[in-house]
N, C-alpha and C positions, 0 to 999 in steps of 0.2 A: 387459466381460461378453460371453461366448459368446453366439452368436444365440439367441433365444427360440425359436425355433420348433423351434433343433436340441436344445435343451432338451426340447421334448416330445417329439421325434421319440424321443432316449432314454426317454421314457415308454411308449410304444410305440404309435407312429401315425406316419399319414404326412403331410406337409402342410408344408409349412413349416412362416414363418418361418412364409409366408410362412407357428400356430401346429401362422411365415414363416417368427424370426425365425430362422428360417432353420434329421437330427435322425433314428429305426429304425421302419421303417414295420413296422405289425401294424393300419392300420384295413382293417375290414371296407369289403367293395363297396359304395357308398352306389349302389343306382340310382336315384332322383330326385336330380338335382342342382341343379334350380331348380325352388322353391316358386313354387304356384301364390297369388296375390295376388286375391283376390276382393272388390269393393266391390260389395255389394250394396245395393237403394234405401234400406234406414235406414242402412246406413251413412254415405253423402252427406247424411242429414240429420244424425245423432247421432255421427258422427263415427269410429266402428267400424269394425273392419276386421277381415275374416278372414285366415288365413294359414297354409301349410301349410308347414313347416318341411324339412329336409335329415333329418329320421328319420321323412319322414310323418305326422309328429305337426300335426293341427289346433289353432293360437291364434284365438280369437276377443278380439279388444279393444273394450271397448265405452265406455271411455275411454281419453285419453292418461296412458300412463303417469306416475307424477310419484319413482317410489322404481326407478330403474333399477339391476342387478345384472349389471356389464358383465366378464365372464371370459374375453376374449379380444384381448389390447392391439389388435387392428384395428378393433374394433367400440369400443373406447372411444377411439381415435382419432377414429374418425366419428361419435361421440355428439357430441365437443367440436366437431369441424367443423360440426354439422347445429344449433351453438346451444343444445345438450340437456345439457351439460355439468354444469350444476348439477342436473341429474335422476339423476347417478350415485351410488349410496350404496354401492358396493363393488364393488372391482378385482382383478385378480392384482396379487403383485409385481415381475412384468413390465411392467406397462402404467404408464410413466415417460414419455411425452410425448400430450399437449402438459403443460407441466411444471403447470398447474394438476391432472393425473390424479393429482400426486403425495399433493393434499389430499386425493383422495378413499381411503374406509376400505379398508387393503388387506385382500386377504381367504385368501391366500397361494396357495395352486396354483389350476391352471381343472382340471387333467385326471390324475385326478380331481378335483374341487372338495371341499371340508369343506360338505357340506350342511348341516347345524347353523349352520356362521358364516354360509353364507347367509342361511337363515332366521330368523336372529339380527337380522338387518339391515332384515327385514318390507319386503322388494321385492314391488313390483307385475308386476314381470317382472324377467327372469332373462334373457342373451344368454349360451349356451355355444356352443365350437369342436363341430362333428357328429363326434366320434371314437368309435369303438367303444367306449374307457372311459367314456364320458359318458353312455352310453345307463342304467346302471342309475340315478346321481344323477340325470337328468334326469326318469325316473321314479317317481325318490323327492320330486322335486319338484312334479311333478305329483299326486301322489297328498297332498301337504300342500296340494295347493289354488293352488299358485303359477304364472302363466302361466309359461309357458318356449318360447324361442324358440331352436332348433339351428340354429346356418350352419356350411355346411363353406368356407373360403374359402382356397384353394390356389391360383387363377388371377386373369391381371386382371380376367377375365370376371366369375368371381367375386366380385371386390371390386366393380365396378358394380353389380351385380345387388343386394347388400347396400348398398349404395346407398338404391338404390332403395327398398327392401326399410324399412331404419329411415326412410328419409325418410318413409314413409306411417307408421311406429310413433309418430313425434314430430308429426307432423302438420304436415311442412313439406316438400311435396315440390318446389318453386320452388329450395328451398334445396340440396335433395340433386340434383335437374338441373344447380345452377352448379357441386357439389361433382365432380360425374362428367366435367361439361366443360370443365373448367379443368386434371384430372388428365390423361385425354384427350387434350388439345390439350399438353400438356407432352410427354407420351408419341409422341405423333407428329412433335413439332417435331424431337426426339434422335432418331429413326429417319429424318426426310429429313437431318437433319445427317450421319451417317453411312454415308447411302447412298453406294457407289461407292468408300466405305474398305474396303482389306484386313480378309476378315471373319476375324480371330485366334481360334483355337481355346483355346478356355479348360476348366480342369478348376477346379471350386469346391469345395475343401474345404472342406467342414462342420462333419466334427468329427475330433477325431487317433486315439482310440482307442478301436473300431475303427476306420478311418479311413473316412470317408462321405462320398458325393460326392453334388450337385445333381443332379436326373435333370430328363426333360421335363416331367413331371409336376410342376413347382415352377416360380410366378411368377417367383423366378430367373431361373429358366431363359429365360424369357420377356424377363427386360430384358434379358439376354446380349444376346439377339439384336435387341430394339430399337436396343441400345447399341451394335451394329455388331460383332459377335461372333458365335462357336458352338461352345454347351458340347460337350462330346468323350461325354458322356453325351446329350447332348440325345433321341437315338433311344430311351431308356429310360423310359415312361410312370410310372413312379415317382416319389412327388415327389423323394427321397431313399434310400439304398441301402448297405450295406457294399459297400469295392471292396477291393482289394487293390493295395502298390506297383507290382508289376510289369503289374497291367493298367493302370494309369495309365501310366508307363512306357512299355507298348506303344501306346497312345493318342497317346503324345507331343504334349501339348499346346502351344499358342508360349506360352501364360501360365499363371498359378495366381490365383486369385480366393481370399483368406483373410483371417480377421480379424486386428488386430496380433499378438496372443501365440501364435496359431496362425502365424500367418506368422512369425514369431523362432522357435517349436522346429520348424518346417517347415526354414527354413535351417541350424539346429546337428544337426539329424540326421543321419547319417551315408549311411543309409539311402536319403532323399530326392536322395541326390547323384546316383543315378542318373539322376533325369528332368534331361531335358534346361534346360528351364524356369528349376529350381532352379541347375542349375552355374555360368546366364548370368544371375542376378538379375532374373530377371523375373517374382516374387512380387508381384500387384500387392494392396495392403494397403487392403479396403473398412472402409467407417464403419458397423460392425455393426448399431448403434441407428439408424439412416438404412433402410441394403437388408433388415433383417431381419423383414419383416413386410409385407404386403398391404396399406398402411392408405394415408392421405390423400397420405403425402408418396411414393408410386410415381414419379410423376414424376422429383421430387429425387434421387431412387436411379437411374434413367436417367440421368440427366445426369452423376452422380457416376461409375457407369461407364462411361460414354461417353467423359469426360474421362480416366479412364484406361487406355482400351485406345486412343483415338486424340486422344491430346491434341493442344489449338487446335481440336480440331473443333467447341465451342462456349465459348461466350463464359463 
């Protein structure tokens, strides 16, 4: 299965998959990028929390949520990770790990989402990706009375910050500290592993037609270069982009970063024989469902690159 993220990016937004998983940018400029978190004094007593969301939109919770409505496989990664897992009552049919997300009710695309099936499901909250298509659903959701809480979550940064972020939603923030520090510390073990390795210039193909490559702008891009790498786009703050053969081509990349079926019609195409890359079989073929999204397992998606741009250099 093609990356989720480049899934939406065909819908038309930008972000990954990391939605990562990894796709034709059309969102609007979000400028707030990190929601302000306010615990006011009843909140410490009655357990409440304010929250201003990635469309400036204000959530006030004045209890924990118990009927969650998770539309973006990272945020329902991090439900399961934070404990909250059985608070989920509806997913996309993208959000396929941890493989309990499979029980939960799917509810079919996030972006647009079917507002109906939502509210069909009588969530206490709603988790969408902050894309420009999400703003009218979000406030048609709001206007049925439903809290709704937008994350744009493109970077690692990002994905801590949302961290943090649901840790105060479930009401276990102890838990989403271990959840941040343990990714963290994975994430920097594979960048000292790799320090002092030839850093190999890599081009990640996305998707085949038209053909899109990983920009700076995408958590990608990010582990490339934990992983001892550097994307050949990396200088393009996009997360994701249409390119053409012959700029890749003139890029000359030492590798190609693709998923298996992409990476089999990347090598029978006649086309691709020009990059150098391709002539010398150094298609390196990533675990889509692993690197294609911002979520719990970043880590594990380091290390996986890591291992194949300078193999042995971890265990």
């Amino acid at each position: 299965m093609p990356f989720v993220y480049h899934r939406y990016f065909r819908l038309g937004f930008a972000a990954c998959v990391a939605f990562a998983a990894a796709l034709v940018v059309a969102c609007g400029d979000l400028r707030s990028r990190t929601p302000a978190v306010a615990d006011t004094a009843a909140a410490k007593t009655i357990g409440a929390v304010t929250l201003r969301d990635d469309f400036g939109d204000t959530l006030a919770l004045r209890a924990l949520p118990r009927r969650i409505v998770s539309l973006n496989p990272a945020t329902t990664e991090l439900f399961f990770a934070l404990g909250a897992g059985d608070r989920l009552v509806g997913r996309t049919h993208f959000d396929l790990y941890p493989t309990a997300a499979q029980a939960v009710q799917d509810l079919g695309s996030a972006i647009p989402p079917n507002v109906e099936s939502v509210l069909g499901v009588r969530p206490d909250l709603v988790l969408l990706y902050a894309s420009e298509s999400n703003r009218e659903p979000a406030g048609r959701l709001h206007a049925a009375g439903v809290p709704t809480l937008t994350l744009r979550i493109d970077h690692i940064a990002d994905f801590r910050r949302a961290v943090g972020i649901l840790g105060r939603v479930v009401g276990d923030t102890a838990r989403a500290a271990v959840v941040t520090d343990s990714v963290t510390a994975t994430l920097e073990r594979v960048r000292v592993a790799t320090q002092g390795k030839p850093r190999l210039t890599a081009f990640w193909k996305a998707w085949d037609s038209p053909v899109i490559a990983i920009g700076g702008g995408s958590f990608l891009s990010e582990l490339v270069d934990i992983a001892g790498g550097k994307n050949v786009y990396g200088d393009d703050p996009r997360p994701a982009f249409d390119v053409t053969i012959e700029d890749v081509v003139r890029r000359d990349p030492d590798v190609v970063f693709a998923g298996p079926e992409s990476g089999e019609r990347m090598r029978a195409a006649p086309a691709w024989r020009a990059l150098r890359a391709v002539r010398e079989g150094r298609i390196l073929i990533v675990d889509t469902m692993l690197v294609g999204r911002p979520g719990v397992r970043l880590g594990e998606a380091a290390v996986s690159l890591a291992r194949l741009l300078h193999p042995g250099s971890l265990p």
